[in-house]
C-alpha positions as CSV (number, residue, x, y, z in Angstrom):
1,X,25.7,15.5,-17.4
2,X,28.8,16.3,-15.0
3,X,30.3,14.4,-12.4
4,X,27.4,15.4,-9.6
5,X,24.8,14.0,-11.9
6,X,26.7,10.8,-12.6
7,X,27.8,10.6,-8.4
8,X,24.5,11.7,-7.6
9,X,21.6,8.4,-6.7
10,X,18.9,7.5,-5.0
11,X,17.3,4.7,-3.4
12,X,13.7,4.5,-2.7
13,X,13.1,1.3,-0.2
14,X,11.0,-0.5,1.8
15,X,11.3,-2.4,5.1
16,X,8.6,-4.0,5.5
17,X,5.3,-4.0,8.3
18,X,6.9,-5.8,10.8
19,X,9.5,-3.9,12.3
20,X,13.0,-5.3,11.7
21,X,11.5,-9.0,10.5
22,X,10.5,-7.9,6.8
23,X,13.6,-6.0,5.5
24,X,15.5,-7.7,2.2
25,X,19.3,-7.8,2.5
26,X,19.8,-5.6,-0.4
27,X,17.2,-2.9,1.2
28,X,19.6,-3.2,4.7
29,X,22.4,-2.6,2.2
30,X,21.1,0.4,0.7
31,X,20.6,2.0,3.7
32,X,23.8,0.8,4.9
33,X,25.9,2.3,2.5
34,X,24.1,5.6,1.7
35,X,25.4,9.2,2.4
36,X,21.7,10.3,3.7
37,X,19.0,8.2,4.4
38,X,15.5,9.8,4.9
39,X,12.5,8.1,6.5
40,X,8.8,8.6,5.5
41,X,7.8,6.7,9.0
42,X,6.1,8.4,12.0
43,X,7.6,5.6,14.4
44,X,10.4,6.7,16.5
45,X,11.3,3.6,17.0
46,X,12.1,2.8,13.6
47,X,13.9,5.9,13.3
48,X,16.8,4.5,16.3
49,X,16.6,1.5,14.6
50,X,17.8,3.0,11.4
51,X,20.3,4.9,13.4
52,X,22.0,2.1,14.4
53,X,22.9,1.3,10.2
54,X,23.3,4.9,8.9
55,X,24.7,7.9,11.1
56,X,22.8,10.3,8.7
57,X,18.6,9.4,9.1
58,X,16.3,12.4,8.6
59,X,13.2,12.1,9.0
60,X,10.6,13.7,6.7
61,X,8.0,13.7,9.3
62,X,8.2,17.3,9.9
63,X,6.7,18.2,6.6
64,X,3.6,17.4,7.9
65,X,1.6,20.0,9.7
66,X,-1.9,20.3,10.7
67,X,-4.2,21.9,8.1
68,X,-1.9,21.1,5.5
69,X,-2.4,19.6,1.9
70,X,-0.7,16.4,2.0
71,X,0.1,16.9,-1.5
72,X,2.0,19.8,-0.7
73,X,3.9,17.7,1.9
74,X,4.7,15.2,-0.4
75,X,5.9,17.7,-2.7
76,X,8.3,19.1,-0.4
77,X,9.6,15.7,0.6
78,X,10.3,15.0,-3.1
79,X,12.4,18.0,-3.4
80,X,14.2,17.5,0.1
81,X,15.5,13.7,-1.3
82,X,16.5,15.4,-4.7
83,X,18.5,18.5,-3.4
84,X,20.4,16.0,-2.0
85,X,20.9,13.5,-5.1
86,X,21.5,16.9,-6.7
87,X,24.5,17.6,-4.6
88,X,26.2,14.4,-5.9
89,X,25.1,12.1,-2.4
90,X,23.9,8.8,-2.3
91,X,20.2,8.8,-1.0
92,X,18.3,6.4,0.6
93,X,14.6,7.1,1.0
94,X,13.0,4.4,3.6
95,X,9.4,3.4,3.9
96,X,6.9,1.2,5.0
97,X,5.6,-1.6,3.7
98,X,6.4,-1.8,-0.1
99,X,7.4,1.7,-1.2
100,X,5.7,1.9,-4.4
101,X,2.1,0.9,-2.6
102,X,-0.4,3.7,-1.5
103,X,2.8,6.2,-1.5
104,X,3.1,9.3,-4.1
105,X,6.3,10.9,-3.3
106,X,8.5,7.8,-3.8
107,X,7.3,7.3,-7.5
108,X,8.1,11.2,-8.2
109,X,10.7,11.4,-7.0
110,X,12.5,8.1,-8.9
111,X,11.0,10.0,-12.2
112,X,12.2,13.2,-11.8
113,X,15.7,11.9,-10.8
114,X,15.9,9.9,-13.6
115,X,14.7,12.9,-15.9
116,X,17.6,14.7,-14.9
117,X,19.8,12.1,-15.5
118,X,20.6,10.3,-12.0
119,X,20.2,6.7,-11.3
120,X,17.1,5.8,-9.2
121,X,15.3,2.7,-8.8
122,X,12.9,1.3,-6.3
123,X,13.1,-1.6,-4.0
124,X,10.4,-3.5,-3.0
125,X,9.0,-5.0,0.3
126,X,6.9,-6.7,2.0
127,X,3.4,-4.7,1.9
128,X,0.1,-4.7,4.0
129,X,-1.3,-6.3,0.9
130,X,1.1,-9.4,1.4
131,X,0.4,-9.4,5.5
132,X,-3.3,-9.8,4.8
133,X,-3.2,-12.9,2.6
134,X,-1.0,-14.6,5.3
135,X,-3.1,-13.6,8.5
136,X,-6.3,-13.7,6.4
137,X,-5.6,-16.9,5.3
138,X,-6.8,-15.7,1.1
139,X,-5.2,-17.3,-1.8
140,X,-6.1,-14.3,-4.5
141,X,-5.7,-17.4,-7.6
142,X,-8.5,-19.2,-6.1
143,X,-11.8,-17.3,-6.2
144,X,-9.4,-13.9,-7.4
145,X,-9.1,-10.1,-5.5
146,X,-10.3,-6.8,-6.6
147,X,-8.0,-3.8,-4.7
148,X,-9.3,0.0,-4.9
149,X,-8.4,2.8,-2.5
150,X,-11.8,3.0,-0.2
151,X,-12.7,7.0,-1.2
152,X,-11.8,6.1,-5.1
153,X,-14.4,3.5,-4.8
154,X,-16.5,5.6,-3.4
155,X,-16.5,9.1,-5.5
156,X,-16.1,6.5,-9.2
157,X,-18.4,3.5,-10.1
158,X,-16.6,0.5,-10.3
159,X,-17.7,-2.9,-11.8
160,X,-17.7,-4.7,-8.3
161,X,-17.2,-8.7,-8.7
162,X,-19.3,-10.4,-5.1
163,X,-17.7,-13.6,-6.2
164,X,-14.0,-12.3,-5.7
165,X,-12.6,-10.6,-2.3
166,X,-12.9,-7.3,-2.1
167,X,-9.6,-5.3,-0.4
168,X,-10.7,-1.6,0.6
169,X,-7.4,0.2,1.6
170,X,-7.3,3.1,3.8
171,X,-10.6,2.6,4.9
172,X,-10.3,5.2,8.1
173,X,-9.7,7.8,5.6
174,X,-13.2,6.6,3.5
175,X,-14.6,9.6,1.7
176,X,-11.4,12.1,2.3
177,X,-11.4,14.7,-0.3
178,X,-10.0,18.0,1.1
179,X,-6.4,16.5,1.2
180,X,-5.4,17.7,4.6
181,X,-7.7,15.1,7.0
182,X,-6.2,11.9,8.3
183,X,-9.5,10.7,9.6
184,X,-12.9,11.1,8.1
185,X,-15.9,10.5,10.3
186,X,-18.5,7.7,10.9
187,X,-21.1,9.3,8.5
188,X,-18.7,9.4,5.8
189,X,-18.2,5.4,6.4
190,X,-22.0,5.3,6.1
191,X,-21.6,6.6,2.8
192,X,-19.5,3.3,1.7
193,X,-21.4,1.1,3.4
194,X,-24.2,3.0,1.3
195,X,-21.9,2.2,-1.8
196,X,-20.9,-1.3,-0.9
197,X,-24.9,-2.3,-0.3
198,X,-25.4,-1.9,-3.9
199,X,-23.5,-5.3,-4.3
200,X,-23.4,-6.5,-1.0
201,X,-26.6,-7.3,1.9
202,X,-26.1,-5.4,5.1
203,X,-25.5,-8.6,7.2
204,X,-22.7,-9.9,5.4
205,X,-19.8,-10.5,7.1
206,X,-16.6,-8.3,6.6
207,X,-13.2,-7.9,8.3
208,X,-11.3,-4.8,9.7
209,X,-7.9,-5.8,8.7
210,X,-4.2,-4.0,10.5
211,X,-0.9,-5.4,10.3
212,X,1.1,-6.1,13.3
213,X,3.8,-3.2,13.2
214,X,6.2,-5.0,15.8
215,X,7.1,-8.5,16.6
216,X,5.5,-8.3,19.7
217,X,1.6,-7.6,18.2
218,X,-0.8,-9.1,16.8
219,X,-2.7,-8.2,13.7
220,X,-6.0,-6.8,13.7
221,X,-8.9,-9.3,12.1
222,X,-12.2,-7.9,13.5
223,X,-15.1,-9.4,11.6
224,X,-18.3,-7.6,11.7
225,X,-21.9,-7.3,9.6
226,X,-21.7,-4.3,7.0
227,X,-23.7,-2.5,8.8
228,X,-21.5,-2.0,11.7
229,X,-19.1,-0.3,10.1
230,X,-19.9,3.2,10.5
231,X,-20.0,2.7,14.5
232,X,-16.3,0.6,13.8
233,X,-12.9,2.5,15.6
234,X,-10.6,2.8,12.6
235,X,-7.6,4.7,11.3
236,X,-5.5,5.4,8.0
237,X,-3.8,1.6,8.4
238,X,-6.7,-0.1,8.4
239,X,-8.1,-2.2,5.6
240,X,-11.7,-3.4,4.7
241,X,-11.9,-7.2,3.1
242,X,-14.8,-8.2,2.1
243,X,-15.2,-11.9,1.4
244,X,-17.2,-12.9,-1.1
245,X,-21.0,-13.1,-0.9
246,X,-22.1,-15.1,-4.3
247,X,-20.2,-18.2,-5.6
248,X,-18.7,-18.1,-9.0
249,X,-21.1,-18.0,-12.1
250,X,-20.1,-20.3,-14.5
251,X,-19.8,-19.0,-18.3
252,X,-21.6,-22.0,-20.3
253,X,-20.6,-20.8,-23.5
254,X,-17.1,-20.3,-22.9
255,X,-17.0,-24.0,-21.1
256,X,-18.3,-25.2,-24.1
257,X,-15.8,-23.7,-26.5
258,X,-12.9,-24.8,-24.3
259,X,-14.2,-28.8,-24.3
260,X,-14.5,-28.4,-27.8
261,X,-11.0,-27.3,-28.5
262,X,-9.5,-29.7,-25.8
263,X,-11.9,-32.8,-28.0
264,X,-9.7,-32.0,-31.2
265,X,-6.6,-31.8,-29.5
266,X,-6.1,-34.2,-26.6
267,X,-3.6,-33.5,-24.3
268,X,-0.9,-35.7,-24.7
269,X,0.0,-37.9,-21.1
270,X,3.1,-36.9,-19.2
């Protein structure tokens, strides 16, 4: 490779939910320091904010148009960071949350960068996923957490585990599969809660689940029967937990094995 593909970088961060309370040092840095810094956020807010750190801030908002496939957005967005890591700049590519969570064009465009021989790398942040056991108050080592995407769960049978939480992401978008709607309707939510009665009785309790965004709000834990959840106001940054509704079903056999083992070889006292 030449000099532009040995100059040439990118960056692919994130900053966090909470607007300027999440972000790492070494994320502020990146940004800091790049030559461009594009932003996959549709806050402008966040976008003066970034301002104020990098005199360069695109924002890749505008690849987004009604009717649209979003793959084909995200497609373009990958090639706008790379022409510019292409031209031998330092890019910095900003996004919510954690940038490698529920977020396609990050991941591509790190591999394709690195395919053609430029350094990229990812760094993380804090993620909805990591709001929601704080606010929810869910230890995920105690009873264990099962995470799909809320139309994957939907459209593939999954092996669902009632004695563990259950984390539905993106549950305003439940049962999306034309690739250009950013809201699906209250009959398609019907669907899941068709879905999630397989495991689950109608009156058990779950929890609409949104992040605060700014320091200022307050996160969304609205607790409602199953049943409800068609009739529930929702959007793309919601999230569906569903506690669990059985306890834990203990594996006799296994127990047994274990004592048996821990018989012929006592643990020695600290």
């Amino acid at each position: 490779m030449g000099t532009t593909a040995s100059k040439g970088s990118l960056a692919c961060v994130g900053i966090g939910i909470t607007l300027g309370s999440h972000i790492t040092a070494l994320a502020r840095s990146h940004i800091q320091t790049a030559d461009v810094v594009f932003v996959a956020v549709s806050d402008g807010v966040v976008e003066l904010w970034l301002k104020e750190m990098n005199a360069d801030v695109r924002s890749l908002q505008p690849y987004y148009a009604e009717g649209k496939r979003r793959m084909q957005t995200y497609r373009e967005m990958v090639e706008a960071m790379l022409t510019e890591v292409r031209a031998g700049k330092r890019v910095c590519a900003v996004f919510y949350g954690h940038p490698g969570v529920f977020a396609w064009a990050p991941h591509r465009a790190i591999k394709v960068a690195r395919e053609e021989g430029y350094q990229a790398h990812m760094e993380p942040g804090i993620s909805s996923e990591d709001c929601l056991y704080a606010d929810l108050g869910i230890d995920p080592g105690s009873l264990g957490s099962q995470h799909f995407d809320a139309t994957q769960f939907m459209i593939y049978r999954r092996n669902v585990d009632p004695s563990a939480w259950l984390i539905l992401w993106q549950v305003g978008l439940a049962g999306e599969q034309t690739g250009h709607r950013f809201a699906t309707s209250s009959a398609h939510r019907q669907v899941l809660v068709d879905v999630l009665a397989r495991d689950y009785p109608l009156d058990h309790e779950v929890i609409v689940y949104r992040a605060a965004t700014l320091p200022t709000q307050s996160p969304r834990m609205e607790r409602m029967p199953l049943s409800q959840l068609p009739g529930a106001d929702l959007n793309g940054a919601d999230t569906l937990a569903v506690p669990p509704s059985r306890p834990l079903l203990a594996d006799l056999e296994v127990q047994a094995r274990l004592s048996a083992l821990d018989s012929q070889n006592p643990a020695i006292p600290a």
